[in-house]
Structure formats: C-alpha cells, structure tokens
N, C-alpha and C positions, 0 to 999 in steps of 0.2 A: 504493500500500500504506500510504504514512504517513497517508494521509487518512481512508481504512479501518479505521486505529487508533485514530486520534484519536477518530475517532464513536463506535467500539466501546469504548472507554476512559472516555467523558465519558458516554455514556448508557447504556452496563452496569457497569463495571467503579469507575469515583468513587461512585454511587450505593450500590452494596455497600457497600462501603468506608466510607461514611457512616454507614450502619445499621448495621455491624459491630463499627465503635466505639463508639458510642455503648452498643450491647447488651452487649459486653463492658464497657464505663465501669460496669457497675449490678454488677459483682462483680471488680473488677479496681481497686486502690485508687490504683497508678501510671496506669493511663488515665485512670480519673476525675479524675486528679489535673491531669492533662492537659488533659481537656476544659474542667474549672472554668477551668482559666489560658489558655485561648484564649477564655473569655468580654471582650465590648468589645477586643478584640485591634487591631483598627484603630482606633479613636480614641485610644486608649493609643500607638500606633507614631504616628501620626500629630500629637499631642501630642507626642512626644520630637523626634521630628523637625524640626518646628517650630521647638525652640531650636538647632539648629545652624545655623553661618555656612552662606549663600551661598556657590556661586564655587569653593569648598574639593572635592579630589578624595574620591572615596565608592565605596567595596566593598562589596558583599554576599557576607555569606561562608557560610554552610548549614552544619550539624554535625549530626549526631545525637545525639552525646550528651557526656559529660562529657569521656567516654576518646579519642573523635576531638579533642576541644578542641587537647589536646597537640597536636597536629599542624597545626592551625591557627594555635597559638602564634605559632612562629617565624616564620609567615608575614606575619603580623601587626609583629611586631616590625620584619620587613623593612622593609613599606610605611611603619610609621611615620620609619623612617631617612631614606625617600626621599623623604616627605610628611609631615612636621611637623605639620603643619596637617590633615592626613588624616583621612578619618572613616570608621567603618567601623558594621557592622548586621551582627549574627552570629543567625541565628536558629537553635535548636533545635527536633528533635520531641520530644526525650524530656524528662519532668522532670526527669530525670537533668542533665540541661546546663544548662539555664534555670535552675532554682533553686540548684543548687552554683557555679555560675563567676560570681567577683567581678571586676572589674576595676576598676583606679582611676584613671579617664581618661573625662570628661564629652563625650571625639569618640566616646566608642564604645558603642552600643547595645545591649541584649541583647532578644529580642524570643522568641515559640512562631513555629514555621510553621505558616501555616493549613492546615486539610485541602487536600489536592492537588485542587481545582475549578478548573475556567476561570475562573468568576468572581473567586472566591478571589487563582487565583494574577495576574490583570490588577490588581485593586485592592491589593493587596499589593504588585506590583514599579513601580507607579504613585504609592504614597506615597513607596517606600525611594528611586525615582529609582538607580540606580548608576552607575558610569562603568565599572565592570566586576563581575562576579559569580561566587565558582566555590565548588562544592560539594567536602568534604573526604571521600575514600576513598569511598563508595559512594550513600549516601542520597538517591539520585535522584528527583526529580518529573517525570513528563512535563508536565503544564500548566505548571509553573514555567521550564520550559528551553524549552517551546513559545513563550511568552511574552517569554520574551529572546531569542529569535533573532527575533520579529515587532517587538521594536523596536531592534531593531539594537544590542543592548548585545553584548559579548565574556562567555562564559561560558568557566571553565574546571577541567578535573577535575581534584583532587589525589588523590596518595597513590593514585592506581588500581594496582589488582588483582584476578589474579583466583586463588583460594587452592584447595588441587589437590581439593579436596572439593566446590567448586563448578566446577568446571571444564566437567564435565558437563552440567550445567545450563545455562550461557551458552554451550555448545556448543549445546543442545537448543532453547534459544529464540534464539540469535544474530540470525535476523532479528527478532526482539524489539528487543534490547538495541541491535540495529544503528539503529533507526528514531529511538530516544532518543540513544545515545550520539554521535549525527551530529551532534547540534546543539550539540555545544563546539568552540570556536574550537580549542581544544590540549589533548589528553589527558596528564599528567605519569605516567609508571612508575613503580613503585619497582626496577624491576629492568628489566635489558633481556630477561630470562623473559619477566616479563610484561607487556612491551613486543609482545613476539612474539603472548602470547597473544591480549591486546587488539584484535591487528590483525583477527579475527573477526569483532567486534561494533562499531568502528573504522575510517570508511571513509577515515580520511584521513591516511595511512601518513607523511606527510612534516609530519603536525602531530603524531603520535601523539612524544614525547621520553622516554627514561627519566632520570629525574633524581636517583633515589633516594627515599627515606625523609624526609621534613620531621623526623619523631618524633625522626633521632636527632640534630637539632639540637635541638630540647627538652632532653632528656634530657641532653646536654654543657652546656646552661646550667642544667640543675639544680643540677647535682654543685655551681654555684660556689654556688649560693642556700638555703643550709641553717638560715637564719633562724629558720625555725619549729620545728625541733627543737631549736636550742640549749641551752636548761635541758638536756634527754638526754644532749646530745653532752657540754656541760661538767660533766654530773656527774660521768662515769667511772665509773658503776656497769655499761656493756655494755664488755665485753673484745670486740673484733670477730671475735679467733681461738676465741671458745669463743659466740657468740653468732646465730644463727636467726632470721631472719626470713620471715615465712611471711606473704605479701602477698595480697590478692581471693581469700581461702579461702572455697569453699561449703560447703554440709551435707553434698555428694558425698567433694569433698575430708578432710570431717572424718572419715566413718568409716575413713578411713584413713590420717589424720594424726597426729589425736590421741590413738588408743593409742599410736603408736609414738611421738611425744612424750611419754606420760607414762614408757614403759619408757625411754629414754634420761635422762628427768631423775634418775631414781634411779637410774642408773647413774654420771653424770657427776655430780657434783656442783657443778662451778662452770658448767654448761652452762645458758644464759638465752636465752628465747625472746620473740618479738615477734611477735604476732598479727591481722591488721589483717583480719579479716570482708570479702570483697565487697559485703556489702547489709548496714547499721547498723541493723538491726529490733531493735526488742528481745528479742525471741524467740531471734534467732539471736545475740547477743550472750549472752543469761542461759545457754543450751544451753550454750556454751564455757566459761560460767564457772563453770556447775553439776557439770559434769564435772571439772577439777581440782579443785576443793572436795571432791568425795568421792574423790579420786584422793588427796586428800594432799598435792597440789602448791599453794605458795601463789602467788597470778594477782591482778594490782590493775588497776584498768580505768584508763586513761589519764585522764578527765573528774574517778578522784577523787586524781588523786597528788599526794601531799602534801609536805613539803620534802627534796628527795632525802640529807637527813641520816638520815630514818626510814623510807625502800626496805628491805624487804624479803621480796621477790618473785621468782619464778624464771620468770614469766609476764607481761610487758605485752598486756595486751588492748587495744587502739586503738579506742575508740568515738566517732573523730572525722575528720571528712571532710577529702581535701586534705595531708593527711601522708606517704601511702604513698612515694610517691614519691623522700622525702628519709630516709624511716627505714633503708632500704636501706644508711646510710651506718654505719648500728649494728654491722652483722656483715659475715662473709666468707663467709655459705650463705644461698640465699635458695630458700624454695620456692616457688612461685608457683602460684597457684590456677586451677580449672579444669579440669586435665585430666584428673579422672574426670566431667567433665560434658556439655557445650555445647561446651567446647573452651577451652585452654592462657589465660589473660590475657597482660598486654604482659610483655616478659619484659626490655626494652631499659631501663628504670629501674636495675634491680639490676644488669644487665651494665657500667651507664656507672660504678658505682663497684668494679667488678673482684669483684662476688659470684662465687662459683660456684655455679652454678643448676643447679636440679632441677624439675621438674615430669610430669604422671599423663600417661599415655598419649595423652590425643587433644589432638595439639598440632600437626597437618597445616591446621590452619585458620591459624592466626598463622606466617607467609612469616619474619619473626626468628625465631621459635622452631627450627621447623627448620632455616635458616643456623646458627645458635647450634650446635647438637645436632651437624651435620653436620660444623663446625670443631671441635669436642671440646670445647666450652666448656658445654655442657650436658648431665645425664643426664635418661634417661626412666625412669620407676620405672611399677612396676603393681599394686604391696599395700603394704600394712603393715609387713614383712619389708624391703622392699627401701629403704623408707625409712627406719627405722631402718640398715643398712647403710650407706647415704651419708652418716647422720650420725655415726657409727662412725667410717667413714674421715676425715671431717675432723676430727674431734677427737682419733684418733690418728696420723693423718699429714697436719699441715695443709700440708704441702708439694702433695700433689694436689690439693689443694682451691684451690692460692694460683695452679697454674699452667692451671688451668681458667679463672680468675676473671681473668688476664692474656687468655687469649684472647678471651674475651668483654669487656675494656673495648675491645682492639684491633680489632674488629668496629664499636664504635661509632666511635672517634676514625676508621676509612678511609671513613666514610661521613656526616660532618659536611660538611652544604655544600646541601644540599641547596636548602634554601627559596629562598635569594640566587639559585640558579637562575630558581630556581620564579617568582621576582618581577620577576627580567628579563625574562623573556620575555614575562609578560604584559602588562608594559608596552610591549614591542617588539610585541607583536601586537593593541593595543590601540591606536586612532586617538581614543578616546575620553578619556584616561587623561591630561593633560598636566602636566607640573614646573610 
C-alpha cells in the first residue's frame, strides 16, 4: 500500500500541487511571495552551509510558520545547552516564518522548504546533511520523511495532535496518515488524549510519548524577557487593572469588537486599550484607525509614539511585528483573536502573565483554549453584547477577573517541562546524535 502511495502521490498528487501554486502565486501576494523566495533556494542553502564547522552535531527542524516557531523555541534552546557547538537549519513554508524570525547565532540557518518532490526533497536533505530531523505540530511532507527514513536519519514529530474538528478527518483517511506518520522514529503528545488518538494513524504505540506542550515552555521564558516593551512598561501610562489587550484580531473579530470597545470607552473613562491586528496590511491597520477617529476615541499607532510625556491616547494600535507576545504584560483582560473566524489564536501568551481571557466562539480547534475555558480560566463570548459585559465585569469587579487570570497562569506553570523531555529522548533514540 505504501508503495501504491508513493507513485500515486509523486505522479498525481506533487504535480497538482505544483500547478496549483504556482496558479494561485499570479493573485495571491503571500504565495507569490513565497514562490519568488524559493527562487536559487539550493545554492543559497548550500552556500550557508558551507560556512559551518565540520564534525559539529546538526538538526533539521521544519515549521510552518511564525506561530509554530514558539514551539520550536525551546526546543532549540535545549539542544543548544546540550551542544554548544550545535547547528541547527529550520526551514519554513510560509513567509510568515522565513521572513519574521530573527535569530542571533551564525550555527543557525533559516532557509523556505522546497515544494514537497522527490527530487526536491533528496537534494534538499542531501545538502542540510542532519544527525537528526523533526517537524513541529503538523506540517508534514511525505517525500521529505520518505527520504529520511531511506537514509537512515531519526525523524521526529513534535507538539502532535489531533484537535476534535479534525478528528474526523484522520479518522477518514487514517490509512492515509498511517502510511506517512510511520516513518518517525517517536511521535511527542501534547496530551495523553491525544496520545490515545494518534494511536490511529501511529503504528508504533510504544514510541508514540505524551510529553506535553513545548509552547508552554516558551511562553514561561517570555514573561522573564520583556525587553522590547520596556519604554510601555516604564512609562506607566497602562494601569493593568483598567487596561485591554486584544491580541491577532481579524476583520471577523472586529465587527464585533470594536463597537463594543468604543461603547465601553465612553463609559469608562480611564479604561485603555491595546490592539495588535493579526495581518499588519495597511488596509486593515487604516480600517481600525478610521473607525475611532470618527468614533471620537483618540488611537496612536505604535510606529508613530512619541515621548511618553505627550501620550494621549485611549487606543495603542501595534503596527509592528514580534511584540504581541510581551504586551500581554500591559493588562489583566486579554481578548484574543479568531474566534468568529478560522478558529481561537494561541491563547497561552496572555495566560502565562495571569490575563483573564476571553475569546469568539470557535475555539475547539486550539487543544489550550478549551483546557483554558474548561478550568474557568477562560470565557466564550458570541456578539457585541456579551463582550462588552466581560469588560463591564472586570472593571467593576476586578476581583473575577484576577481569579480567572490565577487559573490560567497555573495551567501554564503544571505544564512547563516539556521540551527537556522532548530533547532527551531524541537523543536517546538517536545512534546518530553524539556529545
């Protein structure tokens, strides 16, 4: 059957795939964006490569996009404790990843994944050379994983799951997933749920481990790393008891966020908001800022603030990448974007500094979100109405708000630990891997 795939895969299903991106690249400005930066892709990887030591141990690590990075972090940070001398090769699909993540460490490469071909993926895992390789939560290649089990490297999955919306779906194609997901040395859980589910599509039940969430070791060394917000933090112009943060909001999210923000601002008057956009376009930046302008409400975009002795604002607009994360540290309510959309964003950012979270209905995709919700540490809202009410409540009883925002930092601190698993093991299962 695997070899049945393989054919039907490399000679129907990569050729679509070829033609589909590219079709879609000619009105689609993030594909395009994509396809120009995988132009000379191998002599470019192969060029960087080149200046690294001999001899020295070497990871390939797979992402998709900015938001799995987090979770690759820590993983990261492990191997370097273990290997000093370490080098790692993190590739992205999306531009999302490749062009936002900086790193300041000349062992560590950032590179596009090529389209998933056989050719592709032999000359690609042939330059990177690894001693071991593992993709983060879901972004799978068959050529690429076919290709590290044929030359005997250790591949292995992090952060797997499977979220109760798709459940369905790797029920329906399981001998699918099973034909791919056979070829990792160790499957990592986040839960032992969905440890259980994994076993499915997962034939090798005594490699399969739940180890937890890598994300919420990120996330705990956030909270200490707040560097980049400092001027905000030491101004003291956010009160964190009267203060809002509304984090990867879309245009979904905004028809019914941003009335019921402007009705709370003229109600409260010391109540101050922080708005951080999911996608920085300027379109959907001007939209947010057009609308308090004619609301009344004064809103200064973050690119233009000026010496915080001449603040005054009742709106930060964040039109910069890489902050969300730490601004969370501003207030004690966080709304978080998504779920009148596609579905909830990360919600474990705002939990690790003790927010009390709220986010739109479809939030069964993100595995935290509903742990979050289910321990009382989160509400679900579904209008305009109800979000307003929540923010009612915390600013007349922040007592509710203070002990929601307890529960959700305690979510994060029982679930620190994660990666240092995650790193052991692959060394212990890896013959290739040596101190």
């Amino acid at each position: 059957m695997s070899q049945i795939f393989f054919i039907i895969y490399n000679i129907i299903i990569v050729p679509l795939l070829f033609v589909s991106v590219h079709i879609a690249g000619l009105f689609n400005a993030k594909i395009k964006k994509g396809l120009v930066g995988r132009r000379g892709l191998f002599l470019k990887l192969k060029t960087r490569i080149d200046t690294l030591a001999e001899g020295q141990p070497r990871i390939w690590m797979h992402i998709s996009s900015a938001g799995e990075f987090e979770q690759g972090k820590p993983v990261i940070e492990e191997f370097k404790k273990h290997f000093p001398q370490g080098q790692v090769v993190l590739s992205f699909f999306s531009p999302s990843g490749y062009e936002h993540v900086r790193v300041n460490d000349d062992k560590i490469i950032i590179t596009y994944l090529p389209i998933d071909s056989y050719w592709h993926a032999r000359k690609f895992i042939d330059i990177v050379n690894p001693a071991i390789a593992c993709v983060i939560r879901h972004d799978i290649w068959p050529n690429f994983q076919w290709r590290l089990r044929k030359c005997n490297i250790p591949s292995f999955l992090i952060d797997a799951s499977i979220s109760d919306e798709k459940r369905k779906v790797y029920k329906f194609f399981a001998f699918l997933y099973r034909i791919v997901y056979s070829t990792f040395t160790n499957v990592f859980a986040v839960s032992d749920k969905n440890a259980l589910l994994l076993k499915s599509v997962y034939p090798w039940p005594d490699r399969l481990i739940a180890v937890g969430d890598t994300r919420y070791d990120q996330v705990g060394y956030r909270t200490c790393e707040t560097g980049k917000i400092d001027p905000l933090l030491k101004a003291g112009y956010f009160d964190i008891n009267t203060t809002m943060v509304a984090g990867s909001t879309w245009t979904t999210d905004n028809e019914h966020l941003l009335p019921a923000l402007q009705q709370i601002l003229h109600e409260f008057p010391d109540f101050k908001v922080v708005i951080v956009p999911h996608e920085l376009t300027p379109q959907n930046v001007n939209n947010i800022l057009v609308f308090f302008q004619k609301a009344g409400v004064a809103i200064e975009r973050y690119s233009q603030l000026g010496p915080s002795g001449n603040w005054n604002f009742r709106i930060l607009l964040v039109d910069a990448f890489g902050l969300l994360a730490n601004l969370y540290a501003l207030g004690k309510l966080a709304y978080i974007g998504g779920g009148f959309g596609l579905g909830v964003n990360s919600v474990l950012e705002p939990a690790a500094y003790g927010c009390s979270v709220f986010f739109g209905p479809r939030h069964l995709n993100v595995i935290e979100a509903k742990a979050l919700k289910d321990r009382g540490g989160a509400l679900v809202i579904h209008n305009q109405t109800e979000i307003e009410q929540v923010i009612r409540d915390f600013l007349n009883d922040p007592g509710s708000g203070e002990q929601r925002g307890q529960i959700a930092k305690k979510m994060i601190v029982e679930n620190i630990g994660a990666s240092k698993k995650v790193l052991e093991i692959m060394i212990k299962s890896s013959l290739q891997l040596r101190d």
